[in-house]
C-alpha positions in Angstrom: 120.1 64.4 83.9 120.4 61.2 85.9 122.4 62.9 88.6 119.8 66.1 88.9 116.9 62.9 89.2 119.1 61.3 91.7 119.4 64.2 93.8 115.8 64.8 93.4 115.1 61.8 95.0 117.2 62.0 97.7 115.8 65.2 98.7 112.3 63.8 98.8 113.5 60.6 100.6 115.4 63.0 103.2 111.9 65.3 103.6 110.0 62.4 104.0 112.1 61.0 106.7 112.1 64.4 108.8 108.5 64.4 108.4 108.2 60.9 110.0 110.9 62.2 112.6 108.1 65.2 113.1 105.1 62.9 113.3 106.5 60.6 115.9 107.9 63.5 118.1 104.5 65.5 117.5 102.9 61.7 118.6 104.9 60.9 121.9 104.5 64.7 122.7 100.3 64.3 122.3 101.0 61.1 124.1 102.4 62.5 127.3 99.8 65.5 127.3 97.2 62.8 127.1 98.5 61.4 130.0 99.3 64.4 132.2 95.2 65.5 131.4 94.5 62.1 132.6 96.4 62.0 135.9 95.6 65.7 136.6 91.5 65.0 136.1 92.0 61.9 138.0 93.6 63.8 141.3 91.5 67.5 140.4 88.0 65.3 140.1 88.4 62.4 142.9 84.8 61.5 143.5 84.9 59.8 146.6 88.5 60.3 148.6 89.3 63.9 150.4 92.8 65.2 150.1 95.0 66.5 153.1 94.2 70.0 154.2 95.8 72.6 152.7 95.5 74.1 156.7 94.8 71.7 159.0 93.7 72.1 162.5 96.3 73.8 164.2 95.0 71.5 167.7 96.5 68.5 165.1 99.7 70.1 165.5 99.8 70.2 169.5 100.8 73.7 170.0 101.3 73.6 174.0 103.1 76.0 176.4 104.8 73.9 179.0 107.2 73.1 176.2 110.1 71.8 178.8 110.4 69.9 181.9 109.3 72.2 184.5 109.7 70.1 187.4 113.5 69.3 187.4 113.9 73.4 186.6 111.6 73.6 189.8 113.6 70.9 191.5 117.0 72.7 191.1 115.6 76.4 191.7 114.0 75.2 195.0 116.9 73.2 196.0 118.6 76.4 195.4 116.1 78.6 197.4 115.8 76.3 200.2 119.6 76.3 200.7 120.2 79.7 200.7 117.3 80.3 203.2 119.4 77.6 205.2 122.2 79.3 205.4 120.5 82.5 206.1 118.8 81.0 209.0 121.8 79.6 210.3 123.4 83.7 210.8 123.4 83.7 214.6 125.4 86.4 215.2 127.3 84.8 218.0 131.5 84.7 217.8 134.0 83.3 220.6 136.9 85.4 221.2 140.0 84.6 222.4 143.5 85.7 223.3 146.5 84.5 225.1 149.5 86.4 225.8 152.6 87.1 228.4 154.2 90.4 229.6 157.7 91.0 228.2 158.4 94.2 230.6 159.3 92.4 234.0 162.9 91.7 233.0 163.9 95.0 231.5 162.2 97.0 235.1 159.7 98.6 233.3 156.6 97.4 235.4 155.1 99.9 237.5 152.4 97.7 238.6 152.0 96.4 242.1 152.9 93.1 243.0 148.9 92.3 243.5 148.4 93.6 240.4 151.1 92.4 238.4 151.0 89.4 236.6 153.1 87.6 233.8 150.7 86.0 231.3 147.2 86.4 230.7 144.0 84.1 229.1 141.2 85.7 228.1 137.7 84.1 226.5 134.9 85.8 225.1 131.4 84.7 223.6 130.0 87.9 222.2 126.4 88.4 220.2 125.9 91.2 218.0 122.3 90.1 217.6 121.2 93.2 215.0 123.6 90.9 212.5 122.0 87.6 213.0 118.9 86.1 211.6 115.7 86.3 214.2 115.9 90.2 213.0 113.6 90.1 209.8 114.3 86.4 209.2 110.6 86.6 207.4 112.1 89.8 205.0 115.1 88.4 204.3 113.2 84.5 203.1 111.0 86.4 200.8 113.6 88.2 199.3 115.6 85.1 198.2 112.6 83.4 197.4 111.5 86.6 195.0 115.8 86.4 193.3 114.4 82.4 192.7 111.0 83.3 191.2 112.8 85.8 188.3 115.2 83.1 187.2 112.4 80.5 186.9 111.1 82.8 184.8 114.1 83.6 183.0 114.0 79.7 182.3 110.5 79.2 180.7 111.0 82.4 178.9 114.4 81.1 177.1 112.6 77.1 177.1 109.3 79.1 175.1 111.4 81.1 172.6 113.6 77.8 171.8 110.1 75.9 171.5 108.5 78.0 169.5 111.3 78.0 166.7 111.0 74.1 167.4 107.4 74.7 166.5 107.8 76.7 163.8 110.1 73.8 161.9 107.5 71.4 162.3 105.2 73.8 160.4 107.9 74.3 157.5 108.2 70.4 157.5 104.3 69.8 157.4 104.4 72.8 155.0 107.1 71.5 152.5 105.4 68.2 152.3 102.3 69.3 150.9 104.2 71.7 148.7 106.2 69.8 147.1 103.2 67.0 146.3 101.8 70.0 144.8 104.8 71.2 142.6 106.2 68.2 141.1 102.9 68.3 139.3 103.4 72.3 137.8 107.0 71.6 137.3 106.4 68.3 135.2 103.2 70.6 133.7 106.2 73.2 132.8 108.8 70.2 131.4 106.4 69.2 129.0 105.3 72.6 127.9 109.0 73.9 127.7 109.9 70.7 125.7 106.9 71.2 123.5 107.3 75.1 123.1 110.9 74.2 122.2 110.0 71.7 119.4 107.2 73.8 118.0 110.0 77.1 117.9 112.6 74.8 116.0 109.9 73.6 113.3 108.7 77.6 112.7 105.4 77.1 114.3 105.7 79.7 116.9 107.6 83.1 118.3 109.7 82.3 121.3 107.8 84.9 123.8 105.6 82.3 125.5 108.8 79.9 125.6 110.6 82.4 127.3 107.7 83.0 129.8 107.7 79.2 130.5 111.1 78.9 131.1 111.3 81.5 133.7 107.9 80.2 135.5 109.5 76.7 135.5 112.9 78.3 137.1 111.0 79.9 139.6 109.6 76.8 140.4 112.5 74.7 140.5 114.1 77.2 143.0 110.8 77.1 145.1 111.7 73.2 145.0 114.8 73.3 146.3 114.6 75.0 149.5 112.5 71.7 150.5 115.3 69.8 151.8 113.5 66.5 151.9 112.1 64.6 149.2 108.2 64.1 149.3 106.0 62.4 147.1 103.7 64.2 144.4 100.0 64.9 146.0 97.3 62.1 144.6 94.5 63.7 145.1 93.8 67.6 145.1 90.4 67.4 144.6 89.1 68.5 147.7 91.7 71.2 149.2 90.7 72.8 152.2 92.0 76.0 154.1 91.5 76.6 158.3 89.9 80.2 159.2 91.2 81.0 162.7 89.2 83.8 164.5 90.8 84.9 167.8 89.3 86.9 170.6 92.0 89.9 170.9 90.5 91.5 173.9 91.1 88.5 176.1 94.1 87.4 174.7 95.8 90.8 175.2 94.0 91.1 178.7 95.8 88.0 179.2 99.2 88.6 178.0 99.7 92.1 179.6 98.8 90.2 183.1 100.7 86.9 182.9 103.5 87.2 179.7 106.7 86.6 181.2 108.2 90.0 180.0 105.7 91.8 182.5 105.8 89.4 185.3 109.5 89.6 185.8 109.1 93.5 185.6 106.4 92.9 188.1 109.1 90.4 190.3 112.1 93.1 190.0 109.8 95.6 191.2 108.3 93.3 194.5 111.8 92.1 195.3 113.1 95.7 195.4 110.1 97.0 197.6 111.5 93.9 200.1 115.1 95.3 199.7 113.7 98.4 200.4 112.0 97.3 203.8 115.0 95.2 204.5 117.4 98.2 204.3 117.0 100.3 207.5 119.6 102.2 210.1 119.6 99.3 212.7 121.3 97.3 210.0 124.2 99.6 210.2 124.3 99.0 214.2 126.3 97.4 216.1 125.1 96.3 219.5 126.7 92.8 220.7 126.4 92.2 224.8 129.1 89.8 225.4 130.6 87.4 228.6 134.3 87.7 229.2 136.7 85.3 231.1 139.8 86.0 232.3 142.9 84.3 233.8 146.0 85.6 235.2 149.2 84.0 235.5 151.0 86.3 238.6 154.9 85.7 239.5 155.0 86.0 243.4 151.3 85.1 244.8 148.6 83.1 243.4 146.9 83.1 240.2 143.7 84.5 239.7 140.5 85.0 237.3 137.7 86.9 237.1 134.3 87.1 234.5 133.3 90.3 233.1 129.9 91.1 231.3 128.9 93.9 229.6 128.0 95.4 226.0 129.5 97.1 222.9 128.3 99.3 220.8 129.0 101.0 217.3 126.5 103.7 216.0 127.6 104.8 212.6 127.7 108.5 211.9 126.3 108.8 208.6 123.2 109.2 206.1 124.2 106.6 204.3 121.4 104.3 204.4 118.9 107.1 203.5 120.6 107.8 200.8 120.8 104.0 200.0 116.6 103.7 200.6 116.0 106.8 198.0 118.3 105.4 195.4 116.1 102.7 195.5 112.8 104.1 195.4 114.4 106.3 192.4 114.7 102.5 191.0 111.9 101.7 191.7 110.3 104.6 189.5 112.3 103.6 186.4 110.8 99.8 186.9 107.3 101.2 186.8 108.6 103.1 183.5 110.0 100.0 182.5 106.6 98.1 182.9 104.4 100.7 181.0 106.6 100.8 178.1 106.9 97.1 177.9 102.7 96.8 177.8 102.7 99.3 175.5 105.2 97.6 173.2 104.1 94.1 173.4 99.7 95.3 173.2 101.1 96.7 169.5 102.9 94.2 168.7 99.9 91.5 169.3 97.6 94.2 167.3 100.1 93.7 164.7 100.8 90.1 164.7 96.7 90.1 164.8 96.0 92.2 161.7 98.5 89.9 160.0 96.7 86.8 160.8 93.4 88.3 160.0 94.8 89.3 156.8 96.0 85.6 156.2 92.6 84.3 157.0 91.3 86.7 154.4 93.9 85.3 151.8 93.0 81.9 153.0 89.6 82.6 152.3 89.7 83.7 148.9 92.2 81.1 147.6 89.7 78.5 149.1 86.7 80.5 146.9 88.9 80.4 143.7 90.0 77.1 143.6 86.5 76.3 144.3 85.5 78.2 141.0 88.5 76.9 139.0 87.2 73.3 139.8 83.9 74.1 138.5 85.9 75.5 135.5 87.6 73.0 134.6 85.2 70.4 134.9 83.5 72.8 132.2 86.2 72.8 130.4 86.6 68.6 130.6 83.7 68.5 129.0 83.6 70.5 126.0 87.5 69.1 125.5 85.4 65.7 125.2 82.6 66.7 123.0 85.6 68.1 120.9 85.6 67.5 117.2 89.0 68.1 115.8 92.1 69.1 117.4 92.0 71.9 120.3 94.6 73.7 121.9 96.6 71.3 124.3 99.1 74.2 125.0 96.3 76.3 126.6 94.6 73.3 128.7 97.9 72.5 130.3 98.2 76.0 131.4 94.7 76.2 133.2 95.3 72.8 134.9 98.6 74.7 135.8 96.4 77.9 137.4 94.5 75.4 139.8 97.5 74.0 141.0 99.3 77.5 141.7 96.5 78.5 143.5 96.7 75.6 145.9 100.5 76.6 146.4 99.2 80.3 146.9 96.9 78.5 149.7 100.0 76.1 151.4 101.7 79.7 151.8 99.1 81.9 153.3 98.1 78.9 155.9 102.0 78.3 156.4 102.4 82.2 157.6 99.7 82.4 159.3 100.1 79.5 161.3 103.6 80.7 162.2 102.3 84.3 163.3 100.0 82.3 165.8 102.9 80.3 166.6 104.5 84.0 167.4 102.4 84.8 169.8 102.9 81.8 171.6 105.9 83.5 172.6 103.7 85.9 174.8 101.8 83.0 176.7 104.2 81.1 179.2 101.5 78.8 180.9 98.4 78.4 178.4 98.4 77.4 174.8 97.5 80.0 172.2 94.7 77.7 170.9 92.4 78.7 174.1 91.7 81.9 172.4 91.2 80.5 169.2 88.4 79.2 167.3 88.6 77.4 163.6 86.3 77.0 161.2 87.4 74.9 158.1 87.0 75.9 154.9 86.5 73.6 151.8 86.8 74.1 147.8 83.7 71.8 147.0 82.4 71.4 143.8 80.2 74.2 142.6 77.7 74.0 140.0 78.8 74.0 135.9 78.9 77.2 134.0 76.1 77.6 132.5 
């Protein structure tokens, strides 16, 4: 009987203790929700401070298109040009020919000359100008046409120096981006920590099923994995009471005026085609000719009477028999025809994908949009809900409260996104624009999640 008493109170002293072990766990977990409701109200409800935009002005973020140093890539190019337009220039067409040489027939009797015509050795000099060749014909053709091979790879240079810049760009968005995200999401994710812990504690006393716990978990992994793609470590947000989105409405019918004019893709089709037509008119039979008039000296060495010398002038002249350079001419006009092909198909291609890129962005703006209008009406909920969590009496549902505190913040993620990709659509089309900034076609208007009036 003593024994069976003993045991009875050891089982009463051992249920008493794990109910203290409950209370203070069910205390420090009240504790910490108290705390996170505090610190969320605190940076939901600032009264006086505005937080940083959830879009800010995309001017802030100095979106430019001369992204590299154009005037040493003009320096070298020019240097280039001018050099090669030197050289050209310096094509005279004149030559000096010369020969020297002795007869090797005297001693074996086989010279039938005379003895005044006879002679032993011979020097001859000849300045000869095949003028056709040299550069006073079309000097004017042939300039432009290596100035026209120098435009196309400046070109060729801002187009690779824009691409480069715009991924440059586009980082500096994903940098901005992750910064405000991750202020944002070490709050859910602590939100999440707590809940899981608490969801966990509540499953091992019996007081609930484990589908919500499960649910938790998973939104709390998704999370964590959104976290660590930011590479950096930021700070969490202090004050999301105020979150604001950027609306940016872009006229489409200048801007794709614009681009099919002056993008780069077009205006080195556009170069191709000009530089060919000067080929073309640089191309013609009398380049094929060759007409040189030429000066001749010549000195003879003679055996038995006195040596003599005498200057000839005259002209040469080859005339090529064939079509050759017709043919040459029409393969180039054919060429020609495929560039304008070339130059239709590449409007056509880059006006659709601006319409594209366009409809995306307006879409984004729309998303934008309504993000900013619900967290403007989950503010005014909550603020609601503060209140009647105040004039409480009894215990209410800390489980629930946490989630909707959870909402608002998912929302302003939602809202980091859709400015994040739409910003780097407009930072796209930058691509298209080699010597204005994509800004000049756009207008903002900002967007802000003030406080709307209670629920009634």
């Amino acid at each position: 009987m003593k024994n069976r008493n003993r045991w009875i109170i050891v089982l009463v002293i051992a249920c008493l203790s794990v109910s203290t072990v409950y209370a203070q766990k069910a205390d420090s977990l009240f504790r910490q929700f108290e705390r996170r409701f505090e610190l969320l109200d605190s940076i939901i409800n600032h009264p006086e401070r505005h937080s940083a935009n959830a879009g800010a002005a995309l001017s802030d973020n100095k979106i430019v298109a001369d992204h590299y140093d154009r005037r040493v890539v003009d320096s070298v190019i020019d240097n280039k040009v001018d050099a090669r337009i030197s050289e050209m220039k310096n094509v005279t067409g004149l030559t000096v020919n010369g020969q020297v040489y002795g007869r090797l027939d005297e001693g074996f009797g086989l010279d039938e000359e005379d003895a005044l015509s006879r002679y032993k050795g011979k020097i001859q000099a000849e300045i000869r100008w095949n003028f056709l060749k040299s550069s006073i014909i079309n000097r004017k053709g042939k300039a432009n046409e290596i100035r026209l091979q120098g435009d196309i790879q400046r070109l060729e240079y801002k187009r690779e120096n824009i691409g480069r810049w715009v991924a440059l760009q586009k980082e500096l968005f994903r940098n901005r981006y992750d910064s405000l995200l991750c202020g944002v999401l070490t709050h859910r994710i602590e939100n999440l920590t707590l809940l899981s812990t608490t969801q966990s504690f509540l499953l091992m006393q019996g007081g609930i099923s484990s589908d919500d716990l499960l649910n938790i978990l998973n939104e709390k992994a998704e999370a964590e994995r959104l976290m660590a793609t930011i590479i950096r470590d930021y700070p969490a947000s202090s004050d999301l009471s105020n979150p604001s989105g950027i609306i940016v409405d872009i006229d489409s019918t200048r801007l794709i005026s614009f681009i099919c004019e002056y993008n780069t893709g077009t205006s080195t089709v556009e170069l191709r085609r000009r530089l060919l037509d000067q080929q073309i008119s640089n191309t013609s039979y009398w380049t094929t000719l060759n007409l040189s008039p030429f000066i001749r000296y010549s000195y003879y060495m003679r055996p038995k009477i006195p040596n003599s010398s005498n200057v000839d002038a005259g002209a040469s002249f080859i005339i090529p028999l064939t079509l050759e350079t017709a043919k040459k001419r029409k393969a180039m006009k054919a060429e020609r025809a495929v560039i304008d092909l070339e130059r239709d198909r590449l409007i056509r291609e880059i006006t659709e994908n601006v319409r594209v890129a366009l409809l995306d962005i307006e879409r984004m703006n729309r998303s934008i949009e309504g993000e900013v209008k619900r967290l403007s009406e989950l503010k005014g909920y909550l603020s609601v809900r503060r209140e009647a969590y105040d004039n409480r009496i009894g215990e209410y549902n800390y489980l629930l409260r946490m989630k909707e505190y959870n909402t608002y913040l998912l929302c302003c993620e939602r809202l980091l996104s859709f400015s994040y990709q739409r910003d780097c659509m407009l930072a796209s089309l930058q691509v298209y624009l080699p010597d204005v900034s994509i800004l000049d076609f756009c207008v903002e208007t900002q967007l802000k999640a003030d406080r709307v009036k209670p629920l009634q």
